[in-house]
C-alpha positions as CSV (number, residue, x, y, z in Angstrom):
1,X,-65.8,260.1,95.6
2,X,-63.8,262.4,98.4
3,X,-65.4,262.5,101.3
4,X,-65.4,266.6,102.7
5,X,-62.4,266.4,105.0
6,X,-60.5,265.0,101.9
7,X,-59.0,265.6,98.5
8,X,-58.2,262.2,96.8
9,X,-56.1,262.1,93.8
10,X,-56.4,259.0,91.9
11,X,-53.4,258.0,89.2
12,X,-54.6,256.1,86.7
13,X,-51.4,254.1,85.0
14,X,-50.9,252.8,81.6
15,X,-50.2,249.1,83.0
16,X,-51.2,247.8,86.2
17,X,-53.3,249.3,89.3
18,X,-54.3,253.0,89.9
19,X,-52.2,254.6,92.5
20,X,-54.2,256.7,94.9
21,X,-53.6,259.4,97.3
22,X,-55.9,261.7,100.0
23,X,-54.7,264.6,101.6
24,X,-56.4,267.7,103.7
25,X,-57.9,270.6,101.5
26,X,-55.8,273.0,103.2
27,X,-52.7,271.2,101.2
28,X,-54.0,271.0,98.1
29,X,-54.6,274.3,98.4
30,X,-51.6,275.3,99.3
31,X,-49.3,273.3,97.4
32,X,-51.5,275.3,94.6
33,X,-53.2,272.3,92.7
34,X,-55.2,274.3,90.3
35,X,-52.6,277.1,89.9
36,X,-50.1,274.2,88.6
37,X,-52.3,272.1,86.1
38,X,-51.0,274.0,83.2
39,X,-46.9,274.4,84.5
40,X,-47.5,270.4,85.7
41,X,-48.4,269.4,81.4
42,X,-44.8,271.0,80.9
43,X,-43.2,268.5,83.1
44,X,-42.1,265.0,82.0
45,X,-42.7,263.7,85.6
46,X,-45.6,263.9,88.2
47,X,-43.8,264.3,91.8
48,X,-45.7,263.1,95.1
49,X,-44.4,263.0,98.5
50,X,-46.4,260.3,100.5
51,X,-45.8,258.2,103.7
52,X,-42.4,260.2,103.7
53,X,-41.6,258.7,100.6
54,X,-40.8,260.6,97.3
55,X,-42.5,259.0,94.2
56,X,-41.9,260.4,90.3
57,X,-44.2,259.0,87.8
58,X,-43.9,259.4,84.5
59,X,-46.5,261.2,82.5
60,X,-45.5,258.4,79.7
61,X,-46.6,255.9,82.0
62,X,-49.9,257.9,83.3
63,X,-53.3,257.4,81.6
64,X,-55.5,260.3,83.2
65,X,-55.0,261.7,86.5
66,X,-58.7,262.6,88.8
67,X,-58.8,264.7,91.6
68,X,-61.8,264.7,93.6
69,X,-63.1,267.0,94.5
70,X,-61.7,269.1,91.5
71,X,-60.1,272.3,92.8
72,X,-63.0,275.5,92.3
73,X,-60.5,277.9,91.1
74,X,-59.6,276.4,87.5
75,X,-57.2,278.2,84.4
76,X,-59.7,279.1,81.7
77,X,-58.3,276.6,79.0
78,X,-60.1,273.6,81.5
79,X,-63.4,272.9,80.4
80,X,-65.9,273.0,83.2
81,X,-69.2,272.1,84.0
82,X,-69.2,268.7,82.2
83,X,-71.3,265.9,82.9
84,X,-69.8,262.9,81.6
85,X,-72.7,260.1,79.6
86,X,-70.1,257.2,79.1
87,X,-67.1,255.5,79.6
Protein backbone atom coordinates (compact mmCIF):
# COMPACT_ATOMS: atom_id res chain seq x y z
CA UNK A 1 0.00 0.00 0.00
CA UNK A 2 1.04 3.90 -1.06
CA UNK A 3 1.68 5.79 1.54
CA UNK A 4 -0.27 9.62 0.95
CA UNK A 5 2.71 11.52 -0.46
CA UNK A 6 3.00 8.55 -3.06
CA UNK A 7 1.51 6.80 -6.05
CA UNK A 8 3.29 3.29 -6.45
CA UNK A 9 2.92 1.41 -9.51
CA UNK A 10 3.75 -2.11 -9.24
CA UNK A 11 4.51 -4.35 -12.63
CA UNK A 12 3.82 -7.61 -12.19
CA UNK A 13 5.86 -9.75 -15.03
CA UNK A 14 5.18 -13.03 -16.59
CA UNK A 15 8.73 -14.45 -15.48
CA UNK A 16 10.80 -13.23 -12.75
CA UNK A 17 10.33 -10.23 -9.99
CA UNK A 18 7.75 -7.41 -10.02
CA UNK A 19 9.13 -4.13 -11.11
CA UNK A 20 8.01 -1.30 -8.93
CA UNK A 21 7.83 2.37 -9.22
CA UNK A 22 6.50 5.59 -6.76
CA UNK A 23 6.15 8.89 -7.89
CA UNK A 24 4.35 12.28 -6.54
CA UNK A 25 0.48 12.47 -7.12
CA UNK A 26 0.91 15.67 -8.79
CA UNK A 27 2.72 13.42 -11.79
CA UNK A 28 0.48 10.93 -12.03
CA UNK A 29 -1.88 13.30 -12.38
CA UNK A 30 -0.47 15.05 -14.80
CA UNK A 31 1.04 12.59 -17.01
CA UNK A 32 -2.90 11.72 -17.10
CA UNK A 33 -2.94 8.07 -15.58
CA UNK A 34 -6.47 7.47 -15.60
CA UNK A 35 -7.20 9.53 -18.81
CA UNK A 36 -4.68 6.89 -20.59
CA UNK A 37 -5.82 3.37 -19.34
CA UNK A 38 -7.95 2.80 -22.26
CA UNK A 39 -5.29 4.52 -25.25
CA UNK A 40 -2.30 2.57 -22.91
CA UNK A 41 -4.51 -1.34 -23.87
CA UNK A 42 -3.95 -0.07 -27.57
CA UNK A 43 -0.23 -0.01 -27.15
CA UNK A 44 2.11 -3.04 -27.52
CA UNK A 45 4.55 -1.48 -24.93
CA UNK A 46 4.29 0.16 -21.44
CA UNK A 47 6.90 3.17 -21.41
CA UNK A 48 8.37 4.46 -17.94
CA UNK A 49 11.02 6.97 -17.42
CA UNK A 50 12.77 6.26 -14.02
CA UNK A 51 16.22 7.14 -12.47
CA UNK A 52 16.75 9.02 -15.94
CA UNK A 53 16.46 5.87 -17.57
CA UNK A 54 13.90 4.94 -20.29
CA UNK A 55 12.32 1.40 -19.77
CA UNK A 56 9.64 -0.33 -22.49
CA UNK A 57 8.00 -3.34 -21.23
CA UNK A 58 6.14 -5.34 -23.15
CA UNK A 59 2.48 -5.89 -22.41
CA UNK A 60 3.39 -9.69 -23.65
CA UNK A 61 5.61 -9.96 -21.00
CA UNK A 62 3.29 -8.07 -18.19
CA UNK A 63 0.89 -10.13 -16.01
CA UNK A 64 -1.30 -7.25 -14.35
CA UNK A 65 -0.16 -3.87 -13.68
CA UNK A 66 -1.51 -2.18 -9.76
CA UNK A 67 -1.43 1.33 -9.06
CA UNK A 68 -2.00 2.31 -5.64
CA UNK A 69 -3.72 4.35 -4.86
CA UNK A 70 -5.93 3.92 -8.01
CA UNK A 71 -6.48 7.19 -9.81
CA UNK A 72 -10.34 8.65 -8.55
CA UNK A 73 -11.29 9.75 -11.90
CA UNK A 74 -11.70 6.34 -13.87
CA UNK A 75 -13.34 5.69 -17.79
CA UNK A 76 -16.70 4.07 -17.26
CA UNK A 77 -15.74 0.68 -18.87
CA UNK A 78 -13.40 0.02 -15.32
CA UNK A 79 -15.24 -1.64 -12.80
CA UNK A 80 -15.14 0.05 -9.48
CA UNK A 81 -15.93 -0.42 -6.08
CA UNK A 82 -14.62 -4.10 -5.89
CA UNK A 83 -13.53 -5.71 -2.94
CA UNK A 84 -11.48 -8.61 -3.85
CA UNK A 85 -12.30 -12.31 -1.50
CA UNK A 86 -9.24 -14.28 -3.02
CA UNK A 87 -6.28 -14.73 -4.77
Amino acid sequence: MADNNQVTITVHLVHGEPLVYSLEPSEAKKMGVSEDIERALQRISMAVEADNKLRLIPYSNIKYVEIDPAPTNLPFTIIQGAKQISD
